[in-house]
C-alpha positions as CSV (number, residue, x, y, z in Angstrom):
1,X,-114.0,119.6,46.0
2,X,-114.0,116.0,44.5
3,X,-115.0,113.3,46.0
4,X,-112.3,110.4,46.4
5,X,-112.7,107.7,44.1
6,X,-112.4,104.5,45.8
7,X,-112.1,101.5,43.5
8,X,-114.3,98.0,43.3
9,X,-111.6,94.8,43.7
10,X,-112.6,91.3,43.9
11,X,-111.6,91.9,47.9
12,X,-114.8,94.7,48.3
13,X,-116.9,92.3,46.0
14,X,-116.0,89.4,47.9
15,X,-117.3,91.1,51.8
16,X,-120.1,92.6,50.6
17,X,-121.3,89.0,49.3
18,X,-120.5,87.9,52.5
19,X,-122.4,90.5,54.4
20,X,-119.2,91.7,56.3
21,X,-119.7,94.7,58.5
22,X,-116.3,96.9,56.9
23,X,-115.5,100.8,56.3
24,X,-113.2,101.3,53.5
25,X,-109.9,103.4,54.1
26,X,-107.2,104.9,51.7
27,X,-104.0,105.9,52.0
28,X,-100.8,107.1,49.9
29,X,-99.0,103.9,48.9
30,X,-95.3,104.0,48.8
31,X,-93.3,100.8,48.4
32,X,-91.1,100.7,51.2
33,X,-89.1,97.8,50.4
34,X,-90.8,95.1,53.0
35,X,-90.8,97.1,56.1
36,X,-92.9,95.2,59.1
37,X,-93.2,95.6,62.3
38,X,-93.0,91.3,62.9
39,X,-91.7,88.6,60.8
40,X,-93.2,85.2,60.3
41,X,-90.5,82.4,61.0
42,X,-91.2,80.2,57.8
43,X,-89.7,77.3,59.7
44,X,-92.1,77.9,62.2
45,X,-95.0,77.8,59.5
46,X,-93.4,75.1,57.6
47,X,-93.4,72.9,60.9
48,X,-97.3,73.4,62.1
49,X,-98.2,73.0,58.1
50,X,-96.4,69.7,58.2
51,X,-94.2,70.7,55.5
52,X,-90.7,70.5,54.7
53,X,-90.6,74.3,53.8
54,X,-91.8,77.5,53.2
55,X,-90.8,80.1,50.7
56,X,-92.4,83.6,50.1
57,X,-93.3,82.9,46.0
58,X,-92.5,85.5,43.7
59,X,-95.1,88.5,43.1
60,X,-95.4,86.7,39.2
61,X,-96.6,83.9,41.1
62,X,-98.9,85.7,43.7
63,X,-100.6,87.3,41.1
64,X,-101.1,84.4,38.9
65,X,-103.3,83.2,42.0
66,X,-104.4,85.8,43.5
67,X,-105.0,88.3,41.0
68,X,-103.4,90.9,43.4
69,X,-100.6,92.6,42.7
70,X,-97.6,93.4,45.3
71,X,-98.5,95.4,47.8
72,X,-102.1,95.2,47.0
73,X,-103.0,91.4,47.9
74,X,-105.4,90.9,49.8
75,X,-107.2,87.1,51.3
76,X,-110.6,88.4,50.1
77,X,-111.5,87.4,46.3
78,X,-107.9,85.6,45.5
79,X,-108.8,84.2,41.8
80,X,-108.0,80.7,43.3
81,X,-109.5,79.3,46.8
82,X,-106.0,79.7,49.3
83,X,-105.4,78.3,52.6
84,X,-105.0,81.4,55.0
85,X,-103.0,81.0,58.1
86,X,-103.4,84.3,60.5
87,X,-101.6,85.2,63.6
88,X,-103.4,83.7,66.4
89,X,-103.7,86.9,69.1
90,X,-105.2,89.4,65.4
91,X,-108.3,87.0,67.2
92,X,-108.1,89.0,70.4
93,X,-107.3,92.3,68.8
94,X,-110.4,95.5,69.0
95,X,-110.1,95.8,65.1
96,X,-107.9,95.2,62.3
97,X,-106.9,97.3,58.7
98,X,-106.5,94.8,56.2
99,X,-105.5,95.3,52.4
100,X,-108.8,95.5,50.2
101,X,-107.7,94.7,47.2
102,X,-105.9,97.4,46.0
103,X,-102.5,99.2,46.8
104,X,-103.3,101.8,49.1
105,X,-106.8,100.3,50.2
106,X,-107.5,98.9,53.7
107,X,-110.5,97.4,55.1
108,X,-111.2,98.5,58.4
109,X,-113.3,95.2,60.3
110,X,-113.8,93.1,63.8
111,X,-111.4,90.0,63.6
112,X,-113.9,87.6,63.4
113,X,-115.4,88.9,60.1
114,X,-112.3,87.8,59.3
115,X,-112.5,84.5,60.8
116,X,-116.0,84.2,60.1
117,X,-115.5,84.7,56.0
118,X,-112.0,82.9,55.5
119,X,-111.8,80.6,58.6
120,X,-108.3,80.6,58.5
121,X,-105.6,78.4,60.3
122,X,-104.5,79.8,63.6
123,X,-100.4,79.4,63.6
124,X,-98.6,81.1,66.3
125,X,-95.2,81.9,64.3
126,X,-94.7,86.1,64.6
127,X,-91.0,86.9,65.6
């Protein structure tokens, strides 16, 4: 039997220079069209940015600046440094799966590696 190939993205590159404690997961990608469990009220965001408003870009435009494409992005390694605003109660979660870099990639890790390596906004804007 084979063993899986798992591949090396900036996001992988990007935690082990940061000495993150993380297990690597795969799974069998399928584009499902946007399904979530929450929504994030972009007026809600827009408001505690101090901005007029927010629009999701187009994946062109995520992957001119993160490098990432669709479905694969992940705030680890993005090609250009990006503010990154996070839910505040992922802080009080156990653990968290988090996209690695690579469509059908996750990153299993404590929250506050997270917080620890990104430092990102707290916004409280889930619906």
């Amino acid at each position: 039997m084979s063993k899986e190939k798992i591949p090396t993205t900036p996001a992988i590159l990007a935690l082990k220079a940061n000495n993150a404690v993380f297990t690597l997961h795969s799974y069998k990608y399928e584009d499902k069209g946007g399904t979530r469990d929450k929504e994030v009220s972009t007026k809600a965001l827009a408001r505690m940015l101090g901005v007029k408003s927010i629009t999701p870009c187009k994946p062109e435009t995520a992957h001119k600046h993160t490098g990432y494409m669709v479905g694969g992005t992940s705030p680890f390694g993005t090609r250009k440094p990006l503010t990154v605003c996070m839910e505040k109660t992922i802080a009080d979660l156990p653990e968290i799966f988090i996209n690695a870099g690579s469509r059908g990639l996750l990153a299993k890790m404590l929250p506050s590696e997270l917080v620890r390596i990104l430092e990102p906004r707290e916004v409280s804007v889930a619906i």
